[in-house]
PAROGU-930462 format. One record per residue: z, x, y of N, C-alpha, C, CB in turn. Coordinates in pm, whole numbers, plus 32768, in hexadecimal, padded with zeros to 4 digits. Glycine has a CB too. Layout:
BEGIN
ZXYZXYZXYZXY/...
REM end
This chain:
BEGIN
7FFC92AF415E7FA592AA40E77F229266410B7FEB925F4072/7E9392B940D17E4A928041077E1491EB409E7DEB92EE4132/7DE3918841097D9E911140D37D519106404B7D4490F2412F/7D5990D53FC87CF5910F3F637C8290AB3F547D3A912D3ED1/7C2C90CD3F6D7BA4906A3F897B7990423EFE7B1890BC3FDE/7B368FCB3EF97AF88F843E9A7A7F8FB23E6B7AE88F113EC1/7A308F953DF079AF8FCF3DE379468FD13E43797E8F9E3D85/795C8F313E9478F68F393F0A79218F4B3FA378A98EBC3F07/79738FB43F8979B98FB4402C7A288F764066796A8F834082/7A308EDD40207ACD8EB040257B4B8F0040027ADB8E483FD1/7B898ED640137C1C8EEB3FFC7C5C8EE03F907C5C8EA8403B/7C688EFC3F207C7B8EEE3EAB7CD58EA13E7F7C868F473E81/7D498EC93EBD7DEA8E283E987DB78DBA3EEA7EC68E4B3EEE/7D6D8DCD3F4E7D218D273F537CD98CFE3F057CCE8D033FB4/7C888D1A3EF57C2F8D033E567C5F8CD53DD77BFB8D7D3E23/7CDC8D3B3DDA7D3F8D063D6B7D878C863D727DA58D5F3D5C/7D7C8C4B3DDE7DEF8BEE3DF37D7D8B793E1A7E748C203E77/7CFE8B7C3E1B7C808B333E137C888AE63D747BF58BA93E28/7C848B653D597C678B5C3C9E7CC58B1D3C547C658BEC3C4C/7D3A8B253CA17DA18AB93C4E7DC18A2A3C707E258AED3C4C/7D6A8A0E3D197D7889B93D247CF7895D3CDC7D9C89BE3D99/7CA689A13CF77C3389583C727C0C893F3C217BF789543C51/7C7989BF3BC87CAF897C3B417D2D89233B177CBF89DC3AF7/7D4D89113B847DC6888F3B687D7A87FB3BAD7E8188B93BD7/7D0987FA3BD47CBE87C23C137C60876A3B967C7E882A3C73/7C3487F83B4B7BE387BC3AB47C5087BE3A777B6488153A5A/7CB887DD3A2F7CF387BE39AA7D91879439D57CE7884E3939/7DA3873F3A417E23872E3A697E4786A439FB7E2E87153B1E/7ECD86A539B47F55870F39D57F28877839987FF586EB399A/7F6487F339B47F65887539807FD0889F39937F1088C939A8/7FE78912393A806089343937805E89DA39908092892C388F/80BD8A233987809B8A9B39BC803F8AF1396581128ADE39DA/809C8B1E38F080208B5B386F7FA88B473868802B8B3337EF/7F798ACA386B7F1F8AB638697EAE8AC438F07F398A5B3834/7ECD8A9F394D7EAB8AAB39847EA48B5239E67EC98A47398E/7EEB8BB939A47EDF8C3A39A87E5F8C6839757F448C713968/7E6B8C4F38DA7DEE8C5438967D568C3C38B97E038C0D3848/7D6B8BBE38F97CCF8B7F391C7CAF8BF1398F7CCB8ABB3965/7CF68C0039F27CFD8C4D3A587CF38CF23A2B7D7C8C223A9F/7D258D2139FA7CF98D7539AF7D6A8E0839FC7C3F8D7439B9/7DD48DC23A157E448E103A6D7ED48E2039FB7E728DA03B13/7F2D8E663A3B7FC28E6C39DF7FE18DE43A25804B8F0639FC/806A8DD03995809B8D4F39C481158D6A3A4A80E18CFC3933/814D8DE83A7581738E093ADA81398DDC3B3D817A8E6B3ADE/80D08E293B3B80608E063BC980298D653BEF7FC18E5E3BA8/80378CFC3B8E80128C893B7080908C3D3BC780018C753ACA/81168C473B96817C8C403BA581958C483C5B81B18CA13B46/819C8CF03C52816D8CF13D1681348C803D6580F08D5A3D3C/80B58C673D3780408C263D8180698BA63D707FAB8C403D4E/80A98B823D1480D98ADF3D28812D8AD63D2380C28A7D3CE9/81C18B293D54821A8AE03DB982028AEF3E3082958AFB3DB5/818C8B403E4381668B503EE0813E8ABF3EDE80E18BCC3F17/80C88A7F3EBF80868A2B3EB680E589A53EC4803B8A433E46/813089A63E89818189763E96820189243F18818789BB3E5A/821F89C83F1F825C89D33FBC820E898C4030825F8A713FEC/8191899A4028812D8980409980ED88D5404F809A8A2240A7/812E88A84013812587FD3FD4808A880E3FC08159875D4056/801A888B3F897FE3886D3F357FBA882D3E997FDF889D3F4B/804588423E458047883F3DC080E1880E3DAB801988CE3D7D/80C287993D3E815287683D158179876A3C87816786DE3D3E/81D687A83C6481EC87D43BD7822587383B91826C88663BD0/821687123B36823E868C3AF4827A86C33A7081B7861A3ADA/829186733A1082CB867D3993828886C6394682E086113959/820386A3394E817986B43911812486FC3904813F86813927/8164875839AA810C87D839DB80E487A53A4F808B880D3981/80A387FD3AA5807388053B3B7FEA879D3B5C804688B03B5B/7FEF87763BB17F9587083BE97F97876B3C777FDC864B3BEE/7EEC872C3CB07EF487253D2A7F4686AA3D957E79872E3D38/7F8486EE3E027FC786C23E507F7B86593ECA800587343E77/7FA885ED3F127F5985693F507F3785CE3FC47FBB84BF3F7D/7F4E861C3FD17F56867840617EAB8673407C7FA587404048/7E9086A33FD07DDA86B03FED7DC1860A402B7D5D86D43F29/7DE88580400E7DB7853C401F7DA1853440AF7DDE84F23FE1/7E06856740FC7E03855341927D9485D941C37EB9856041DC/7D9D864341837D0E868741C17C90864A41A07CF887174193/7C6685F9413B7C0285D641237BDD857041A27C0685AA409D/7C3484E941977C1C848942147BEE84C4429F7CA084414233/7C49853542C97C32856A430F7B7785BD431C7CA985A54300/7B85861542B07AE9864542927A7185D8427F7AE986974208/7AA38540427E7A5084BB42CD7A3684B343217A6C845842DD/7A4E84F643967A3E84D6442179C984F144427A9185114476/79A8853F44007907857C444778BE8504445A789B85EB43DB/78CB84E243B27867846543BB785D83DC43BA782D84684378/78FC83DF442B792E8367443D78A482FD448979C18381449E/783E834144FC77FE8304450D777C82D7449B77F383304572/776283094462772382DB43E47757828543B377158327438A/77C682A1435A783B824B431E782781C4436278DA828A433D/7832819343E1787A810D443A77B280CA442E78E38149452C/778581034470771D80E4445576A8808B43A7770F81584483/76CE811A436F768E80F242D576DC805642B576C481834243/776E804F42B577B17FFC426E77707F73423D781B7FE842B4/77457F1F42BA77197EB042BA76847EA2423E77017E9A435A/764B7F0E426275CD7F05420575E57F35416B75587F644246/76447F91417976817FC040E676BE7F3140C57707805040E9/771B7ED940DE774F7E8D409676C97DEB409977FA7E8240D7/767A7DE440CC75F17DA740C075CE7DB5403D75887DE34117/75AE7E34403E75607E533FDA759C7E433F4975387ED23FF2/76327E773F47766F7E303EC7766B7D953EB076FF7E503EC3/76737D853F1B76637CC23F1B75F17C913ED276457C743FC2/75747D003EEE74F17CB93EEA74D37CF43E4074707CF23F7E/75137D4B3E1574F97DBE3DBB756C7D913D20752A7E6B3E20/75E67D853D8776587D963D07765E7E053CBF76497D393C9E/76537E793CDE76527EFC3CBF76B17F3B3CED75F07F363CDF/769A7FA93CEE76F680303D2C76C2805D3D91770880AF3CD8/76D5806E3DF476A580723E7A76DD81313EC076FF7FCF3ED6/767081A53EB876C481FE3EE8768E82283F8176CD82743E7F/76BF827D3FB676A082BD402976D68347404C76C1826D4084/765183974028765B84693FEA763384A1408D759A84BC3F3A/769284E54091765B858A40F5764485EA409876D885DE4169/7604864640F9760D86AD40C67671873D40E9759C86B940CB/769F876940AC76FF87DD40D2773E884440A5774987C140F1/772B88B440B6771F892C404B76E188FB3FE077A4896A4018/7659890B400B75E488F13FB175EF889F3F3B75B689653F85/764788443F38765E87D23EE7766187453EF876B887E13EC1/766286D03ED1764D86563ED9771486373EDB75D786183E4A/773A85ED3F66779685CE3F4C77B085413F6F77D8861F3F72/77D884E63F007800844A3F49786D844E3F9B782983D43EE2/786A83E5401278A383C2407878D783534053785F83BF40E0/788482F8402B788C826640387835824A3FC97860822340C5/78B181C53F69789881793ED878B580E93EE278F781B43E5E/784C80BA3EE1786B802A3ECD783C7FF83E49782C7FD63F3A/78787FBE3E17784F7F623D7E78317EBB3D8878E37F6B3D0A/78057EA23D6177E27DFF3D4978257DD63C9D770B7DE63D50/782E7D513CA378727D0E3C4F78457D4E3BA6784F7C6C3C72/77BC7D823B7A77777D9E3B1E77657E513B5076F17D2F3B14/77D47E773BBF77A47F1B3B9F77D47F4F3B2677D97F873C09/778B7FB33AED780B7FF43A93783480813ABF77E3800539EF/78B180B53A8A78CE81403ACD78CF81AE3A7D794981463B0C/789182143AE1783E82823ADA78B682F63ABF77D982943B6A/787F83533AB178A883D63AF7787A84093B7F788584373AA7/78BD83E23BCD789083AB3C5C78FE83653CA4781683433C50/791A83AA3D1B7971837F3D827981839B3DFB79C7838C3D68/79C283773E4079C583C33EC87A19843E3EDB79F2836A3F2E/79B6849A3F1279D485233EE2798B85753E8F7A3785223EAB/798C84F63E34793785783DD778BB85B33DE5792085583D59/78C1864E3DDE785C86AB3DD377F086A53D657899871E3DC9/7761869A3D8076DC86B63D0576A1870F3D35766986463CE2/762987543CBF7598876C3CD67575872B3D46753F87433C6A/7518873A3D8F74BD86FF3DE4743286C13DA1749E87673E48/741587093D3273B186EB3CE6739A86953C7A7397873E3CC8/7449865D3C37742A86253BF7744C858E3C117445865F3B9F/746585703C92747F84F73CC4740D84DF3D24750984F03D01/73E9845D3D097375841E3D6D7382844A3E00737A83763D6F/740184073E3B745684243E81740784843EEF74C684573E30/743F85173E72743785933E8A73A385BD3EAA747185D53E1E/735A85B03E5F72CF85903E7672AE85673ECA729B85533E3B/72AF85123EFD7285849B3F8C72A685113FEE730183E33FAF/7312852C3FE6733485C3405F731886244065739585F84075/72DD865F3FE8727886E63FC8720386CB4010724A87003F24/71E5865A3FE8718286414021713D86274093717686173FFE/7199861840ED71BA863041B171EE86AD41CF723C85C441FF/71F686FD41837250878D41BD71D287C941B072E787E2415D/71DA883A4241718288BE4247714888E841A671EC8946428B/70DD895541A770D589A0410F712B89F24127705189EA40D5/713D8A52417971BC8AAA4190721A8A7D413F71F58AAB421A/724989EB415772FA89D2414172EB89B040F0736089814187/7271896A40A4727389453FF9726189DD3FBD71DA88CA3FBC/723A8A063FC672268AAB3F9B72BD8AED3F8071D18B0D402A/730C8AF33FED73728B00401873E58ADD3F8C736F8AAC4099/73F38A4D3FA7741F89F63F3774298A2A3EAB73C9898B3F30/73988A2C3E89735E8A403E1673898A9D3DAD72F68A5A3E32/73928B4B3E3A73B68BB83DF774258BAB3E04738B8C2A3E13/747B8B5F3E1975338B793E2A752B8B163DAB75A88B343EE2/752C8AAD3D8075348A7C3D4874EB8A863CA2752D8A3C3D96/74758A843C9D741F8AA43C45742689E43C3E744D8B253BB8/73E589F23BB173A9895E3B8473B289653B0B731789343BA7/7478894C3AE6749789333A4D748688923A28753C89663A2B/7486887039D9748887E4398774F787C73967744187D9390F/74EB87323991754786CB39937547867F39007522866B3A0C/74BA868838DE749A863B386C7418865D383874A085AF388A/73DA861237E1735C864A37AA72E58635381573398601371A/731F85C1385B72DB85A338CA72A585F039377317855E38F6/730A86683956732E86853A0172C686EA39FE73E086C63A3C/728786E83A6F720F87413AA2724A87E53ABB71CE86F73B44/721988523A4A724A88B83A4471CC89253A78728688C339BA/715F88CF3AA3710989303AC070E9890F3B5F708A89303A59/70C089A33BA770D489A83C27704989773C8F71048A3A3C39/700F898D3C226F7389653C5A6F4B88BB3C3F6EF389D13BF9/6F89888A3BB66FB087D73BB66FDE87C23C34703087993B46/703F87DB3C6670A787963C98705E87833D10713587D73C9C/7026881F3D396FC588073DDA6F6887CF3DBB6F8688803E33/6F2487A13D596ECF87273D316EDF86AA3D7E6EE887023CA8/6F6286823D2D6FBD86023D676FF685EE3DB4700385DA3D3D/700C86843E17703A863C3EA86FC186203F0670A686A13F01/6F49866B3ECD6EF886253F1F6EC185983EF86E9486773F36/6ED285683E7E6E8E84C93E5D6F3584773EA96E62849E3D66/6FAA84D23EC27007847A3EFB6FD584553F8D709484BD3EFB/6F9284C53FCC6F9D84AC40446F11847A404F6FCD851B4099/6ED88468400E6E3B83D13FFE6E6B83573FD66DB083E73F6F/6F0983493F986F0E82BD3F946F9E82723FD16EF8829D3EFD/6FAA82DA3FF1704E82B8402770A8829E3FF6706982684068/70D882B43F86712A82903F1B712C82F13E967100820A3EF7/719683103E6D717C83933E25721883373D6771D0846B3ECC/71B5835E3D2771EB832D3C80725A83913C40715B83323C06/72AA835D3C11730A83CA3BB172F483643B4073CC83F43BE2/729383753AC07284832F3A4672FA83743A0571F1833B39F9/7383836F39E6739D83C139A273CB8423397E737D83C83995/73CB846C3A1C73C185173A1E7445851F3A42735185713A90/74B684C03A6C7543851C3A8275A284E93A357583851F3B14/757C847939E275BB84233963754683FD3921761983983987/759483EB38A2752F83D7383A74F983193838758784123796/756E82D5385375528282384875478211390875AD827037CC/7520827039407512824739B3749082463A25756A827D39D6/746681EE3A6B73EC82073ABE7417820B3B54737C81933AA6/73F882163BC173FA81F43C15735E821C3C87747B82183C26/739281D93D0E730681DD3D74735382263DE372B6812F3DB1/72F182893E07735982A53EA372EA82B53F1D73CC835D3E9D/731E82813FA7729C82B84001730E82FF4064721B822B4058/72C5835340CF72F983A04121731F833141BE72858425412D/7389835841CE739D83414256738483B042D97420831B4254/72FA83A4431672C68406436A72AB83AB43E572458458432E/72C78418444672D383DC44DE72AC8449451C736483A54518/722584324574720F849945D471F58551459272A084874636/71CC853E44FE71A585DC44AD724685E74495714986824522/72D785A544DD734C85B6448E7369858A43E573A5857244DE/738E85EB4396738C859242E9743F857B42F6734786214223/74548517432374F984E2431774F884AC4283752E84534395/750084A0424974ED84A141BB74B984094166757E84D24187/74E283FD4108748483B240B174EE8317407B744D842D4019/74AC82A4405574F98224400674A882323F8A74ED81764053/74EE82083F0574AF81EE3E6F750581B63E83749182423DEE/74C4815A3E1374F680ED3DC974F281193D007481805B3E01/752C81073CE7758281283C38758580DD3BE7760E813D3C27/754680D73B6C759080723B0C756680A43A93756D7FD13B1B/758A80533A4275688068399D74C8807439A5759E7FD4392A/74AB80DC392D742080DF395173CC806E38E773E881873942/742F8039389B73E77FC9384473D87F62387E74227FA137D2/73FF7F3F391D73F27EB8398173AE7EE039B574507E7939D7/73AC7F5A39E673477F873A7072C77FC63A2C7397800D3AE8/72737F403A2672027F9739EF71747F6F3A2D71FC7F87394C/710E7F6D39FE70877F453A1370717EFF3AB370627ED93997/70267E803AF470217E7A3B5970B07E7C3BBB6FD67E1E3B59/71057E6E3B51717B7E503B9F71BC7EAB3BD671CE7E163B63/71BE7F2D3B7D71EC7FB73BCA71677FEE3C12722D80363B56/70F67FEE3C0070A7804E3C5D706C800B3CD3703480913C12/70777F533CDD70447F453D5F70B07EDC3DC26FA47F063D4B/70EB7E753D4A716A7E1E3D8C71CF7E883DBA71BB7DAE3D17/72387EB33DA472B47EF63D8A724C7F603E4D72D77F5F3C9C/71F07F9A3E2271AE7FEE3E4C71AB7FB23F0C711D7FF43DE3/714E7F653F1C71467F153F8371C97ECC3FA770DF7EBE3F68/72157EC23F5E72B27EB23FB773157F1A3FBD730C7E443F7D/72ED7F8B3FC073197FF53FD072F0801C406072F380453F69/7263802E406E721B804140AF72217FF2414F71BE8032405D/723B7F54412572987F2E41A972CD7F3A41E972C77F0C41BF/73577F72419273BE7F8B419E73D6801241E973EA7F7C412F/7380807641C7738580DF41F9734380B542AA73318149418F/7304809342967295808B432872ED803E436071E880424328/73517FCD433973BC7FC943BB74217FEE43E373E07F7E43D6/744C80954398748D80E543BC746A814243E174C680F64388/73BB814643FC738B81EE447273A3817844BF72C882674483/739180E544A5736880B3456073C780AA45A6732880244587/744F80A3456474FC80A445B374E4812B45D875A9808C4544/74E2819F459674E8821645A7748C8236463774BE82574522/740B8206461673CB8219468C73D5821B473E738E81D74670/741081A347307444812547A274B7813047BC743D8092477D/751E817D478E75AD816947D775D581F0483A762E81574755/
REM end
């Protein structure tokens, strides 16, 4: 029997078995029904795919309905390695900077054209986000993300752009395409790039790029309530110890 391909050339029961893991991913526990539905398959076919899932200690059925299985946790650690030398490096200045900050302390790559945290540190006065390690954003509507638009080729912001588009996060988030290349160029005149706003409503943060040698290894922000982080304190304090912080992680990077 031949293979039945997906809309874009994939494989279609892979796809399918994508789709359920990412909807037990957003709305876990789930049940099977339900989670047929969201997926948009029979509850047969649902059924299939997660005792496979199963079998292979992806997915664990509970009282409650299906959860993802710890199995992902060990591919993820693993999918750390890349940037284990980043990682060993940043640490010291990432946990500085919460010291000096008392904030939320992150550290974003970029990958499949998205903003993904690696590394979260909080200080005694962080508060918590929607935001973790792991988790996938916009590129655009995190400072972060910005700071790294703003070191990437036009090609690969281009690139980005059209895979993604530039939906809103909030009333805030920069939905226009010609703004945004505005602001990555005043990012890359000041070295430090602002999210007033734009990926929570009630949140600010600062992010600058970590670049070494035209390499964009990615970016540190710092996070907080946006009713603390405000006036000189978010655009030039918070700012200039960021900015430290970064410059002594191209100079490890540089030198080892």
């Amino acid at each position: 029997m031949p293979t039945e391909l997906g809309g874009n050339g994939g494989i279609k029961a892979t796809e399918t078995a994508f789709d359920i893991i990412e909807t037990i991913h957003d709305e876990q526990p789930v049940r099977l029904t339900e989670l047929a539905e969201s997926v948009g398959i029979a509850n047969s076919t649902a059924h299939d795919h997660l005792s496979t899932l199963q079998e292979h200690g992806y997915v664990v059925e509970r009282d409650d309905g299906y959860y993802l299985a710890l199995t992902f946790l060990d591919h993820g650690m693993r999918a750390k390695d890349y940037y284990q030398e980043l990682l060993e490096v940043s640490k010291p200045a990432l946990q500085q900077l919460v010291t000096e900050t008392d904030e939320a302390v992150n550290l974003v790559v970029e990958e499949h054209d998205r903003a993904v945290y690696i590394e979260r540190l909080t200080g005694e006065r962080g508060v918590p986000t929607n935001s973790w390690v792991g988790k996938q954003k916009l590129l655009h509507s995190l400072s972060a993300g910005k700071a790294i638009l703003a070191h990437l080729p036009d090609e690969r912001v281009n690139e980005i752009l059209d895979s993604c588009g530039l939906p809103a996060a909030t009333e805030q988030t920069i939905t226009s395409r010609e703004q945004l290349l505005d602001e990555l160029e005043t990012i890359r005149e000041r070295g430090v790039a602002f999210n007033d706003r734009e990926s929570h409503a009630q949140i600010r943060a600062i992010g600058a790029p970590i670049v070494v040698e035209g390499r964009t290894y990615g970016a540190v922000s710092v996070a907080g309530p946006a009713k603390r982080l405000t006036g000189e304190y978010f655009r030039e304090e918070i700012s200039d110890l960021l900015l430290g912080a970064v410059n002594e992680i191209e100079l490890k990077l540089t030198y080892m």
